[in-house]
Backbone bond lengths (Angstrom), bond angles and torsions (degrees), N, CA, C in turn:
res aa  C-N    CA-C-N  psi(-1)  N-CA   C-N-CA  omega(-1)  CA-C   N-CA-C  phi
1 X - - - 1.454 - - 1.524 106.92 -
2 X 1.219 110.62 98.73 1.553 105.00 171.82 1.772 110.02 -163.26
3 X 1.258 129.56 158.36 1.528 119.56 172.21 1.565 105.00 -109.08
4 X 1.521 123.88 -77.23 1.303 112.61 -150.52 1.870 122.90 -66.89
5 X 1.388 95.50 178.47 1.751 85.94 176.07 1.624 123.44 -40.09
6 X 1.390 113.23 -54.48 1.653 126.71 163.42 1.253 102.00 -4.21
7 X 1.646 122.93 -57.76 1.335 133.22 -138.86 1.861 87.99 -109.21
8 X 0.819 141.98 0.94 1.508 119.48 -173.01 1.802 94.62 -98.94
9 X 1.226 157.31 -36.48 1.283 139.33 -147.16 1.602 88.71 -91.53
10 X 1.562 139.94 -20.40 1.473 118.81 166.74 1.759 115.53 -76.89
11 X 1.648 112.46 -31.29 1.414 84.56 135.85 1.180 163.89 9.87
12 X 1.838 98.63 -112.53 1.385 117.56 144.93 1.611 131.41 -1.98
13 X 1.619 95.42 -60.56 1.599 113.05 -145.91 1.931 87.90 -98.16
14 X 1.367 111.76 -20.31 1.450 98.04 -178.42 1.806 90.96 -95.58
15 X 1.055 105.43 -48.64 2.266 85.59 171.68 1.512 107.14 -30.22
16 X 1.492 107.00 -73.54 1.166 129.26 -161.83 1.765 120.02 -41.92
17 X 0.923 96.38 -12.79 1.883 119.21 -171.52 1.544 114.57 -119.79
18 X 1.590 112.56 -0.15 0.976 124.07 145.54 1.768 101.65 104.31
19 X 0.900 132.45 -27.51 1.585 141.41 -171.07 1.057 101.96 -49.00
20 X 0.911 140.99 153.24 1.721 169.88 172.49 1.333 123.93 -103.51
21 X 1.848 99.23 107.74 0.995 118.84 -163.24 1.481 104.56 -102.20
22 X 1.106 128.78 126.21 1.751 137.07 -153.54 1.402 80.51 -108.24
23 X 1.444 132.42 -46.00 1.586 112.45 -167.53 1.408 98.73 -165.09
24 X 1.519 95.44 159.02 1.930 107.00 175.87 1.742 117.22 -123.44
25 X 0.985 108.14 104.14 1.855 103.37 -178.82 1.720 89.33 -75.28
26 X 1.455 82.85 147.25 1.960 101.84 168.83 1.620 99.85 -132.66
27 X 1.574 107.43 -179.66 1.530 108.70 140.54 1.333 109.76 -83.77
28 X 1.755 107.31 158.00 1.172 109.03 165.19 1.213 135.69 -50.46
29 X 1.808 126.34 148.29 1.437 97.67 168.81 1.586 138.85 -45.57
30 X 1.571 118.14 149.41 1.546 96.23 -177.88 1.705 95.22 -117.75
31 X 1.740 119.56 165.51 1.482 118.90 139.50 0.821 104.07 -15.73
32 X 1.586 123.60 146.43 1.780 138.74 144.92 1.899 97.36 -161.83
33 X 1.683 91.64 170.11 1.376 110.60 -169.09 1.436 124.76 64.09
34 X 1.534 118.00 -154.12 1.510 133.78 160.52 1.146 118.67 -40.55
35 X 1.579 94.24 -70.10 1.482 114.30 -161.35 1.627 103.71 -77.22
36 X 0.936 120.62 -20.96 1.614 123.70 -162.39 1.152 132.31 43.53
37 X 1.789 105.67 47.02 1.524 122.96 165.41 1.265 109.28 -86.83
38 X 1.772 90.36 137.21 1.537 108.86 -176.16 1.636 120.99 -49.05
39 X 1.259 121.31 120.65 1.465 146.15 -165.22 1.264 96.78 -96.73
40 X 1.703 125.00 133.40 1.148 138.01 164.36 1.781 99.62 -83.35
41 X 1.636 96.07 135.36 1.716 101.78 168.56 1.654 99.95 -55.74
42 X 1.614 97.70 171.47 1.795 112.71 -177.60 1.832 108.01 -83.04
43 X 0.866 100.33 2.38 1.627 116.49 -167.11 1.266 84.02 -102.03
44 X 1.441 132.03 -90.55 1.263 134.24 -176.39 1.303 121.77 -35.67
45 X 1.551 135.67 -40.56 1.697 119.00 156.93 1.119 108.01 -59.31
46 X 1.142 124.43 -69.02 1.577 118.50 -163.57 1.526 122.28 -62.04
47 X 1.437 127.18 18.56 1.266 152.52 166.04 1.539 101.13 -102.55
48 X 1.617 126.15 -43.70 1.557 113.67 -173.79 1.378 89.24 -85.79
49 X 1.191 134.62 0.20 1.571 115.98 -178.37 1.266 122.88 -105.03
50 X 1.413 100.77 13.56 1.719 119.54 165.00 1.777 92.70 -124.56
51 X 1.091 124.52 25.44 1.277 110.49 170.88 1.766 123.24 49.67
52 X 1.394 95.62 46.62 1.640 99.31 -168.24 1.617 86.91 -131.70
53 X 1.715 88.96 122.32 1.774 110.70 173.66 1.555 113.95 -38.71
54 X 1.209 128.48 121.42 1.627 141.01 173.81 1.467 109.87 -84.85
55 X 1.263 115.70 139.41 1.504 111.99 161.19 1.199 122.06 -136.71
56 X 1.169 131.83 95.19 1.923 129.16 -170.71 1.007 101.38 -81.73
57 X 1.959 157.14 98.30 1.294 151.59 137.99 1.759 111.36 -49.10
58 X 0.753 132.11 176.70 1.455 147.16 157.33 1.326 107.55 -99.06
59 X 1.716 121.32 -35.57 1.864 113.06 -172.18 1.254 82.10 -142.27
60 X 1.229 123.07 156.15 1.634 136.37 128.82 1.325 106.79 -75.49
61 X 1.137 126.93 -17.58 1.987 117.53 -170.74 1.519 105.57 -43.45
62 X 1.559 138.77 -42.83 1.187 159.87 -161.90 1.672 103.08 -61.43
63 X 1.751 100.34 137.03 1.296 96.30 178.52 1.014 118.49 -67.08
64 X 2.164 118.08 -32.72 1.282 112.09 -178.41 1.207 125.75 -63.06
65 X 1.818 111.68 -35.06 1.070 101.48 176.64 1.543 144.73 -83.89
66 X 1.565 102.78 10.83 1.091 130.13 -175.39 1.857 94.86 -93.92
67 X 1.194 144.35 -67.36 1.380 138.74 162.06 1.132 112.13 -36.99
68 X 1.484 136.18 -23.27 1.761 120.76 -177.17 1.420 99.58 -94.57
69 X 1.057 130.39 -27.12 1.828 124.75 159.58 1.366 109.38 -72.73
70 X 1.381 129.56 -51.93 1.459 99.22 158.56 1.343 147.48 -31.59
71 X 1.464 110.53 -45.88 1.616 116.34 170.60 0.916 138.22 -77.43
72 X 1.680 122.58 -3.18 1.244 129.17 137.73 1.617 106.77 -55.14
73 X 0.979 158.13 1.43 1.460 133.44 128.84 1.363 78.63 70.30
74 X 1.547 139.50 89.54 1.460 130.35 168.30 1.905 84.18 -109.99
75 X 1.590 96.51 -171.99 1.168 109.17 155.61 1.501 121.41 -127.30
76 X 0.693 131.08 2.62 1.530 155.21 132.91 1.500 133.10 -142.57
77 X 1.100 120.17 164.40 1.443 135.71 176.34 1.412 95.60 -115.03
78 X 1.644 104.25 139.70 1.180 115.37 172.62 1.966 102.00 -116.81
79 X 1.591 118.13 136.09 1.705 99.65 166.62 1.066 121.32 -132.56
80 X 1.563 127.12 152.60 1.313 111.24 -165.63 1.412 104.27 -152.11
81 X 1.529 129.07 80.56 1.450 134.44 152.55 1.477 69.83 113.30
82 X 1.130 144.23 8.54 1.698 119.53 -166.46 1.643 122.77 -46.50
83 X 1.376 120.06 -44.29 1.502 134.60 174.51 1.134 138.84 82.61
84 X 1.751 101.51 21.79 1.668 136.00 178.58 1.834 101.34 -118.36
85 X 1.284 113.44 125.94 1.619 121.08 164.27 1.646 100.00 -47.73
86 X 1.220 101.97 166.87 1.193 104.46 -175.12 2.065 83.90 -147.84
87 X 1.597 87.72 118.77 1.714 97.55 176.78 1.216 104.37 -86.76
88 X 1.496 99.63 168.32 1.733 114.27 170.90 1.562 123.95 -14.58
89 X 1.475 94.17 -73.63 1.585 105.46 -163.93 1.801 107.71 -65.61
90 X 1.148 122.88 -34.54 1.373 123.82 170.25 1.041 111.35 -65.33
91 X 1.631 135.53 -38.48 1.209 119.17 -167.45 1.436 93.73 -95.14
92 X 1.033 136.22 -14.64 2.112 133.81 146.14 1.378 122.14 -51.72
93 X 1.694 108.23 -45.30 1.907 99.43 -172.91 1.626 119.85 -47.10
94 X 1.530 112.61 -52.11 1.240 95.49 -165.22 2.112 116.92 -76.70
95 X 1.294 91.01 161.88 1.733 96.24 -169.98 1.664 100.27 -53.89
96 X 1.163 143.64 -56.47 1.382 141.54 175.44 1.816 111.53 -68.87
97 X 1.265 104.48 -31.42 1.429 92.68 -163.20 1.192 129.25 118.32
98 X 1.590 134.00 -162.92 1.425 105.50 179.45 1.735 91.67 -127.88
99 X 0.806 105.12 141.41 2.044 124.52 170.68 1.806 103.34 -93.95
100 X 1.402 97.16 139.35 1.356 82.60 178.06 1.849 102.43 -144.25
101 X 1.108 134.70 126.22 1.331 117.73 -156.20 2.037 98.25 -104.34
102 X 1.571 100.40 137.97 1.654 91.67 -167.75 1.463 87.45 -128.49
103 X 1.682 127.97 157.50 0.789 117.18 -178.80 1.815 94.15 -124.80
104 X 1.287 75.54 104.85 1.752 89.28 153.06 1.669 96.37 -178.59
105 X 1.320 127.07 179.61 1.364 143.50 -176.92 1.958 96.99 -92.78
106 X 1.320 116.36 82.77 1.621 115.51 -175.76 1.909 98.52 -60.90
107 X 0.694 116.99 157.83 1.737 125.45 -4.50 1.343 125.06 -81.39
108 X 1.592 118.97 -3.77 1.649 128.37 167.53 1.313 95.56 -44.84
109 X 1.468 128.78 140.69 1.207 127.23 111.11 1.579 102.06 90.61
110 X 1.310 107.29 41.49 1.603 137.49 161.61 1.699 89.01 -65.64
111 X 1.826 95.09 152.72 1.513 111.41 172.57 1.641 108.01 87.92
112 X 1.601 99.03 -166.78 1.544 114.03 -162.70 1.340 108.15 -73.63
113 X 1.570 164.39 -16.42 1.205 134.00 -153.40 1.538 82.39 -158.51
114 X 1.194 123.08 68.28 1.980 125.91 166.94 1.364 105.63 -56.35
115 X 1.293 102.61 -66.89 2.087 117.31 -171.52 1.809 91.09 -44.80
116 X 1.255 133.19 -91.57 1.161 151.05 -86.81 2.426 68.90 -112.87
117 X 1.268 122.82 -31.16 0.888 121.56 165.63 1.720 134.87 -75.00
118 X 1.058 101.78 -30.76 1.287 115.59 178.97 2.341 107.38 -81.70
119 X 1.116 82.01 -21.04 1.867 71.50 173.61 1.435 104.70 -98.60
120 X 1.441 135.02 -38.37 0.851 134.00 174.62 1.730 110.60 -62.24
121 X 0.992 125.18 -17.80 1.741 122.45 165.85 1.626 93.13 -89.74
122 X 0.442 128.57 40.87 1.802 120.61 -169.75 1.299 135.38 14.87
123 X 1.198 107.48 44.47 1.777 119.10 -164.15 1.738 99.61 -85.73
124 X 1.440 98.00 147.01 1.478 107.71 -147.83 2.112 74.11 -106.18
125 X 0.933 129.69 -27.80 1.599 113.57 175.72 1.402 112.84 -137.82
126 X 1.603 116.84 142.82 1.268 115.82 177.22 1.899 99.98 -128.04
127 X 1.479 110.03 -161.62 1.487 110.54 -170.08 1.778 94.04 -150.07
128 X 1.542 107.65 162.55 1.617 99.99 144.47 1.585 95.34 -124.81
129 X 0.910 90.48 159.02 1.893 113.43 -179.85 1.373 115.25 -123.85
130 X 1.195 109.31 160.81 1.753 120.06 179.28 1.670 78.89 -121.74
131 X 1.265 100.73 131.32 1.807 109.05 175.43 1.885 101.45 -144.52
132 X 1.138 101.82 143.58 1.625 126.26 -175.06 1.832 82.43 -66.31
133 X 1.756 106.55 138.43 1.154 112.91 160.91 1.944 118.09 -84.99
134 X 1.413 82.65 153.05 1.771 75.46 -177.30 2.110 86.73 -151.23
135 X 1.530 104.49 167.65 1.067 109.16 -170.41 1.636 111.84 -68.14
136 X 1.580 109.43 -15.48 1.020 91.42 -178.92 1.546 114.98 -99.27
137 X 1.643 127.29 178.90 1.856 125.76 -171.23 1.922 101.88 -66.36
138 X 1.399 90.34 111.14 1.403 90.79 166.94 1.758 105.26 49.72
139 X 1.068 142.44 66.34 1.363 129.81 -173.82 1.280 99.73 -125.78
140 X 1.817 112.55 -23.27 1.802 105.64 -152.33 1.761 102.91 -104.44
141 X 1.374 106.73 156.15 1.562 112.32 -173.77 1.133 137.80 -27.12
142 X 1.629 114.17 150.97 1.638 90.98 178.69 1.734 98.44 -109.31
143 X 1.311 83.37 176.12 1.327 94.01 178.89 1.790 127.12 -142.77
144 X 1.370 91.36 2.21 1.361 104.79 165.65 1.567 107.28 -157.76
145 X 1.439 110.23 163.30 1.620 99.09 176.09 1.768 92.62 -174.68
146 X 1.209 105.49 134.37 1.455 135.81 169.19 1.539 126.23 -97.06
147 X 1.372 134.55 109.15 1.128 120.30 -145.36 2.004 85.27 -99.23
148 X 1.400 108.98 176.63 1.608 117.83 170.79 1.241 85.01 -161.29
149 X 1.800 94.39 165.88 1.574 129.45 168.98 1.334 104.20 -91.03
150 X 1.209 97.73 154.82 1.361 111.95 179.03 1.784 103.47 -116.31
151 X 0.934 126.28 121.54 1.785 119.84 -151.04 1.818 76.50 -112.82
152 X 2.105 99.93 151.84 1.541 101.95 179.00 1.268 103.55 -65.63
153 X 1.263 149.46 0.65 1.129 141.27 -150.76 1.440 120.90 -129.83
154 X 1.569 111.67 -31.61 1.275 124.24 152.06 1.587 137.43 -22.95
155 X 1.468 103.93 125.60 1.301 120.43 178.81 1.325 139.83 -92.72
156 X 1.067 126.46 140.35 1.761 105.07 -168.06 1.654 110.33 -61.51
157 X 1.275 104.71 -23.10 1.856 98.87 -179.34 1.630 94.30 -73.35
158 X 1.238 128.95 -34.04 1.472 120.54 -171.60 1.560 114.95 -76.93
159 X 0.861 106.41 -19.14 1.379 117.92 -166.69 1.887 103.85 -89.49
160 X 1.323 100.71 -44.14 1.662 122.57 -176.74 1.846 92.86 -66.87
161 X 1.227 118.94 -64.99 1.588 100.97 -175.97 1.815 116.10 -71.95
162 X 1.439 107.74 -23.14 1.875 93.47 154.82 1.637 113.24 -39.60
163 X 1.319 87.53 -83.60 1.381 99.06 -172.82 1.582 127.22 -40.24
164 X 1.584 110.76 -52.18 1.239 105.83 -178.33 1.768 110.23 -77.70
165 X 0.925 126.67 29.83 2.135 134.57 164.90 1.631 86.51 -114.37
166 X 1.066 116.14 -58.47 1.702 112.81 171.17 1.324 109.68 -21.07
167 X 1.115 103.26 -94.86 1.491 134.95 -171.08 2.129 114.47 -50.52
168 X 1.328 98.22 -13.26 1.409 96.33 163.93 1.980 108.47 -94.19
169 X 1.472 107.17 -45.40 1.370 83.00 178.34 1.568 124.68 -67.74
170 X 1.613 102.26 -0.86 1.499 97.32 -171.76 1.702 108.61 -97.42
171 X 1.208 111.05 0.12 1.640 112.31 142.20 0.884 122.38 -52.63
172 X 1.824 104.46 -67.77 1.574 119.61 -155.05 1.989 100.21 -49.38
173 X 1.340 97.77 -35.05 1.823 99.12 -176.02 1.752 112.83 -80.03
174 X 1.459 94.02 -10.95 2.385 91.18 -171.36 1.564 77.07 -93.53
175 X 1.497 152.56 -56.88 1.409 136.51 151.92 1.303 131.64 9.84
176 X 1.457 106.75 -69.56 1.828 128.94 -168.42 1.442 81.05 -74.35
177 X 1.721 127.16 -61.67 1.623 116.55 -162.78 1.480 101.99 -63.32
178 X 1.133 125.55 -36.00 1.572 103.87 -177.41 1.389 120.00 -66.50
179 X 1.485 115.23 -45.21 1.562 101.66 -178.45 0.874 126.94 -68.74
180 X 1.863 123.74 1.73 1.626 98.45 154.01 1.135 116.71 -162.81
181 X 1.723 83.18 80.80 1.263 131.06 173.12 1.600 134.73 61.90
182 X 1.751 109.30 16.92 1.379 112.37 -164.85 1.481 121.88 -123.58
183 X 1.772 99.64 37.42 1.645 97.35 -176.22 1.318 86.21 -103.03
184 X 1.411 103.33 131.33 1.881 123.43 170.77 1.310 110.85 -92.17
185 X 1.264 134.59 153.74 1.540 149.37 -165.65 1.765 112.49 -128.24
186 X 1.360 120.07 132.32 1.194 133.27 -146.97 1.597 100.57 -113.99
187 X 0.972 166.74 105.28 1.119 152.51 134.74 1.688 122.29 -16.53
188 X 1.260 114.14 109.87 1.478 109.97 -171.13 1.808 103.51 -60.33
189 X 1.436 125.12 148.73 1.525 119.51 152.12 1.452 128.26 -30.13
190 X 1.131 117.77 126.91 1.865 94.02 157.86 0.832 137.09 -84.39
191 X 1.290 132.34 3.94 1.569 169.76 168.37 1.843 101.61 -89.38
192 X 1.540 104.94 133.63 1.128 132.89 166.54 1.663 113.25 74.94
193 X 1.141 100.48 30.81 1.269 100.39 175.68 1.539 134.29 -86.07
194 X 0.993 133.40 124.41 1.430 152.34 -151.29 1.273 125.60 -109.71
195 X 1.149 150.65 145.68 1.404 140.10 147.52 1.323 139.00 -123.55
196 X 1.400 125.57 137.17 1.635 116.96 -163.61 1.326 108.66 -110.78
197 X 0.960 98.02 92.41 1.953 121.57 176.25 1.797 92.41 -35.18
198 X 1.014 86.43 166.14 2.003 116.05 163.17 1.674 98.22 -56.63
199 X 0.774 113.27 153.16 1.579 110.21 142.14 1.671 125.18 -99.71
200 X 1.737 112.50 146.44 0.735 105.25 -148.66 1.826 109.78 -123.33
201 X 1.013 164.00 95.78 1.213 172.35 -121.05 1.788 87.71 -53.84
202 X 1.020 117.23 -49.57 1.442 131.37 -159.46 1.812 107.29 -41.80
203 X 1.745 93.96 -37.98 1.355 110.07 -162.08 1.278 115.83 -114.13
204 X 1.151 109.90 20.71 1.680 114.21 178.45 1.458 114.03 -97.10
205 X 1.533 99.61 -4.55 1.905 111.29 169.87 1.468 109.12 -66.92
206 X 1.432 114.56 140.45 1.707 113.50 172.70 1.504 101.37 -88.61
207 X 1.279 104.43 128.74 1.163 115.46 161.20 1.851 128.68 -98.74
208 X 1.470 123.30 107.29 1.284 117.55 -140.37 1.623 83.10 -97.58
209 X 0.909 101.61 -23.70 1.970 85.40 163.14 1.282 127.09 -37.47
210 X 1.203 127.25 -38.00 1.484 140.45 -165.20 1.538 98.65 -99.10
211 X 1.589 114.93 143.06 1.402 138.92 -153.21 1.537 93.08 -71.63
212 X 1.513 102.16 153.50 1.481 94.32 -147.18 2.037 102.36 -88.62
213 X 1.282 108.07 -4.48 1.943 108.88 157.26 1.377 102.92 -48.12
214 X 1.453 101.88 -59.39 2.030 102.32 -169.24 1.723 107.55 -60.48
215 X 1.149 119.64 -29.82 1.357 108.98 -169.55 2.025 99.13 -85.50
216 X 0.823 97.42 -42.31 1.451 97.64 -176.12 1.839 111.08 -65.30
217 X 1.221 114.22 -27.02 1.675 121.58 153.81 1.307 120.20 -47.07
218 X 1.530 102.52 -50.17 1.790 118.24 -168.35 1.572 83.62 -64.39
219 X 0.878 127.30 -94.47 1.402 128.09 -165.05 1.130 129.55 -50.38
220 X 1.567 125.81 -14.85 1.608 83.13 164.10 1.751 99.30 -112.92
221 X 1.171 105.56 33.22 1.972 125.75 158.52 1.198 97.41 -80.28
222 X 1.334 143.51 -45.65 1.125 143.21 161.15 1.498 133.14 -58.61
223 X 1.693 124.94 -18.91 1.153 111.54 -146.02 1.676 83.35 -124.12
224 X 1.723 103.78 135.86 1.549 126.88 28.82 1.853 105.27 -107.31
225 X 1.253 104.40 -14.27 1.421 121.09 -169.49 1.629 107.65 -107.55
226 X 0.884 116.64 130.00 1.798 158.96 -55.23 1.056 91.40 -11.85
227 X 1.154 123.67 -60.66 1.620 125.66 -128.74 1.183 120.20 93.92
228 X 1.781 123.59 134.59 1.392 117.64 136.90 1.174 155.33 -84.07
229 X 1.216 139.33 134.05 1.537 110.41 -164.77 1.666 108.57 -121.84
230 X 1.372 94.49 -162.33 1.587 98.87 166.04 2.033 108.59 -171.29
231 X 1.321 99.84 148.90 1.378 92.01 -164.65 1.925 98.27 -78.85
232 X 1.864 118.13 150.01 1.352 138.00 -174.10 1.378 98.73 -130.98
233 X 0.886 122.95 140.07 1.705 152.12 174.99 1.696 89.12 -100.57
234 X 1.494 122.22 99.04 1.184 137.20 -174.11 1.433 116.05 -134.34
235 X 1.127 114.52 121.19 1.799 102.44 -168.14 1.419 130.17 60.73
236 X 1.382 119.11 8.96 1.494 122.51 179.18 1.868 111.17 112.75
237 X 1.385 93.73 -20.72 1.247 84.57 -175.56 2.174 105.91 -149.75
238 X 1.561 95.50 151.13 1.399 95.45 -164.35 1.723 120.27 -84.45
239 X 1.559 92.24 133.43 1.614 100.57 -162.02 1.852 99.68 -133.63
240 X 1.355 105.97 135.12 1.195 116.16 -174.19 1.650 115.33 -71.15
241 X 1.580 122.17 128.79 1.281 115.98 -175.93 1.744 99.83 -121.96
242 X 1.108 121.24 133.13 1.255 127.91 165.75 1.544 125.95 -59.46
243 X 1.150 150.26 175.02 1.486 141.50 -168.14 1.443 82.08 -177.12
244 X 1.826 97.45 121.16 1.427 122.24 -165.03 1.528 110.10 -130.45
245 X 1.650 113.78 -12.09 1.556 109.69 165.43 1.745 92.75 -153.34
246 X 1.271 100.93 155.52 1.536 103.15 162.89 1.366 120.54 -158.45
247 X 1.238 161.84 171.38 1.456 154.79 122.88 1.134 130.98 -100.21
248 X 1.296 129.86 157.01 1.293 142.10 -165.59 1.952 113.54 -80.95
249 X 1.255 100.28 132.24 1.577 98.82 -166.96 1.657 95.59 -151.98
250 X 1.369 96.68 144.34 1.377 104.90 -170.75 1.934 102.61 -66.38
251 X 1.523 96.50 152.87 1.790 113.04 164.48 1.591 109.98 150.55
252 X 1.405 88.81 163.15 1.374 100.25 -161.63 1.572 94.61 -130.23
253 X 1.300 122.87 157.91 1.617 147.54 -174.91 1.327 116.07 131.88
254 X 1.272 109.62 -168.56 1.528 112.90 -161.75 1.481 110.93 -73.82
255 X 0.978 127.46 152.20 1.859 121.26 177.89 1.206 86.95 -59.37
256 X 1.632 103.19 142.93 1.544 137.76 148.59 1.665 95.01 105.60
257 X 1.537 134.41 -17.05 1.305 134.14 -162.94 1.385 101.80 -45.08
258 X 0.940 121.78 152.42 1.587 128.67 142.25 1.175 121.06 -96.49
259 X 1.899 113.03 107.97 1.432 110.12 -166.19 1.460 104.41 -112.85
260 X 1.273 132.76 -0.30 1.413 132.75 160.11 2.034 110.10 -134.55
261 X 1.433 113.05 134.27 0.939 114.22 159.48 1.576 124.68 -125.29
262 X 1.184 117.70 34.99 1.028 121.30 170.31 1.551 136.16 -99.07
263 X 1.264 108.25 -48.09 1.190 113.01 172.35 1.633 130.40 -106.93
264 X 1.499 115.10 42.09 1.278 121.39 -128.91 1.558 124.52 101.10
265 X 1.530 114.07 128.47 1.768 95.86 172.86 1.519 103.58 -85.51
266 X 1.312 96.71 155.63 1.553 129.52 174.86 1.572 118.89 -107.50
267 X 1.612 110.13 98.65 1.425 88.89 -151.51 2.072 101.97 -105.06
268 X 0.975 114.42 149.32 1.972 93.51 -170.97 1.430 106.86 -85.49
269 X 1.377 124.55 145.72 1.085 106.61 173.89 1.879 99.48 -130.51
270 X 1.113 110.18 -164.51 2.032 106.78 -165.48 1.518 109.30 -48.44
271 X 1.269 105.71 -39.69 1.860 110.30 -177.09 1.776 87.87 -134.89
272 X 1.323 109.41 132.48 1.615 144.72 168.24 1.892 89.35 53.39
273 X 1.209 112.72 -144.80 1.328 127.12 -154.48 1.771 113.97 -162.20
274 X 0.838 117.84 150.67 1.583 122.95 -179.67 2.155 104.65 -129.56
275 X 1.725 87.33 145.35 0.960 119.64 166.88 1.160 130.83 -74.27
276 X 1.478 138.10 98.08 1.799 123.03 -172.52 1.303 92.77 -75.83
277 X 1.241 104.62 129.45 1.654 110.83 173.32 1.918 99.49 -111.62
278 X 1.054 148.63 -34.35 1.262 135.09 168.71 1.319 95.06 -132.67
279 X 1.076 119.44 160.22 1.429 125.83 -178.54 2.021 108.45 -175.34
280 X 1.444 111.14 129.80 1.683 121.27 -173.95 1.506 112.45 -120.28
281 X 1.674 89.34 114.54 1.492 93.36 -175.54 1.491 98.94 -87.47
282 X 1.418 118.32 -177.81 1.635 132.59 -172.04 1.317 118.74 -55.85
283 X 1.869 112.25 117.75 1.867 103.86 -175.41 1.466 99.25 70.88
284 X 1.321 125.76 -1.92 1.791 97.19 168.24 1.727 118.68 -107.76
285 X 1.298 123.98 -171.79 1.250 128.02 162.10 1.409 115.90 -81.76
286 X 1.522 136.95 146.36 1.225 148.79 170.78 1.788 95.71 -36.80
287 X 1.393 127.18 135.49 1.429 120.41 153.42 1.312 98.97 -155.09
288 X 1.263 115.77 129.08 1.404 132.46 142.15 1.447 113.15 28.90
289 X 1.677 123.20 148.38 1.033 104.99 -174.85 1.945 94.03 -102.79
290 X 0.814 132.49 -16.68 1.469 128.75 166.70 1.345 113.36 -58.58
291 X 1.659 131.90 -45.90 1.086 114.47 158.62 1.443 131.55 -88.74
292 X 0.624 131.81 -3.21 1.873 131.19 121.36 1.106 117.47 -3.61
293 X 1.850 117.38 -71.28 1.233 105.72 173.85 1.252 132.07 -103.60
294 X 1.430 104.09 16.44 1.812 97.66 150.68 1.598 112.77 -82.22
295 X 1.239 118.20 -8.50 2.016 92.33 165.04 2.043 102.70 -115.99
296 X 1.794 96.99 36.46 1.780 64.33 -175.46 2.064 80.61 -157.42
297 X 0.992 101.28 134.98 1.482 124.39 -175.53 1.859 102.22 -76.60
298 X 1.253 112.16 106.69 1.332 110.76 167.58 1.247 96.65 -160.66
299 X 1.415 114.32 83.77 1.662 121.61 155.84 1.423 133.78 -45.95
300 X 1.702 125.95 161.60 1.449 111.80 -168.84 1.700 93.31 -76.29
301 X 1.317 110.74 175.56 1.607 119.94 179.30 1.704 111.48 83.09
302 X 1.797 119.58 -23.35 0.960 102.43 -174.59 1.991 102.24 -73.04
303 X 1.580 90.26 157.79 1.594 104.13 179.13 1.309 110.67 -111.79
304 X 2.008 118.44 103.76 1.406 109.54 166.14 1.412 112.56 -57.74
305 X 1.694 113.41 167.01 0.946 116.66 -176.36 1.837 103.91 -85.28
């Protein structure tokens, strides 16, 4: 049970190991592109391309659809980013239960956005885990867990494909321990527990007020997906540019200054200043922040907003 890329290499690794997969829940297809023809999730092709039955519901709440996952008669459910609750009786049908692998170090950073949360708090290590489902968010045991670095420089897309190659072989192994009989279950802490909200459009603005560690977190917590941005006075008139890598570099002036434009802008923020190191303005490709400003006029002294 899972949709996005995250979720296809445990997949993989449970095909690949030979187990028998009776069925795959996705989300439904959604709009995408130009045209905005309905797009199969990455989970869902690569399920018809092992010839394994798909099922996109909108709810499990439904009795029917709660009896047609029953009769697959599985012996476990495996889930991974899927993005449907999972009620009582589903997370009861199968003979083991359902496994669900989350990537963060629980009890930090329970819920929807762990990765993309955990750099933006600036946490120097995270985990993925195989944890026992239970009715409540992320609450029930783990039973496996893979630790990672969290590098100063790291991105949530970099961090998201660690983890998710992680997090498939660390099925393929809570798998081997279950069938015979030796995956043990952990009681999460009750202490330090966290949660990683949605992300929210609201907050993908840089705010250069804030010391420039926190801003350089926000962004590459953000990057490549949402994105962060910040508004540029470009050509006469102001157009939003995203900021997709940066580092921390000493300077002082008012938040938002631009105190170097040469080699990269240097922008100040409340404590020290950051470096745009790639950054994508509107309709273009990601480039560099040095060539950036060979096609785009932003002298030192100017003040983003």
């Amino acid at each position: 049970m899972g949709t996005p890329d995250f979720s296809v290499p445990t997949l993989l690794e449970i095909v690949g190991q030979g187990h028998e997969v009776v069925a795959c829940y996705s989300q439904p297809p959604r709009p995408a592109g130009r045209g905005m023809d309905l797009k199969k999730s990455p989970v869902h092709e690569a399920a018809e391309g092992f010839g394994i039955p798909v099922y996109t519901p909108d709810s499990l709440k439904g009795a029917e659809e709660q009896a047609q996952f029953a009769a697959h008669d599985a012996d476990v459910a495996i889930v991974v980013a899927y993005g449907l609750l999972l009620p009582k009786p589903v997370l009861d049908a199968p003979v083991h239960g359902c496994l669900n692998l989350h990537a963060s170090l629980l009890p930090r950073w329970r819920g929807a956005a762990p990765i993309n949360r955990a750099i933006m708090a600036g946490d120097k290590e995270t985990a993925v885990q195989v944890m026992r489902m239970e009715e409540g968010l992320d609450t029930g045991p783990v039973c496996m867990s893979e630790s990672a670095t969290i590098g100063e420089h790291m991105t949530a897309g970099e961090l998201h494909d660690q983890l998710s190659g992680l997090g498939g072989d660390l099925v393929r192994r809570a798998l081997g321990a279950l069938s015979w009989g030796g995956l043990t279950e952990t009681p999460q802490p009750a202490d330090g527990v966290t949660y990683a909200s949605k992300l929210s459009k609201q907050e993908t603005r840089i705010e250069w007020s804030r010391p420039a560690s926190e801003v350089h977190n926000h962004i590459r917590g953000l990057s490549p997906f949402p994105g962060a941005w910040c508004e540029m006075e470009l050509g006469g008139k102001p157009e939003r540019v995203k900021i997709l890598r940066s580092s921390l570099v000493e300077g002082k002036a008012a938040p938002g200054t631009v105190l170097d434009a040469d080699h990269g802008p240097v922008i100040a923020c409340s404590e020290g200043a950051v470096r745009l190191g790639q950054v994508q303005r509107a309709g273009k490709k990601p480039m560099s922040g040095a060539e950036f400003l060979r096609g785009t006029k932003l002298p030192a002294g100017t003040v983003l907003g």
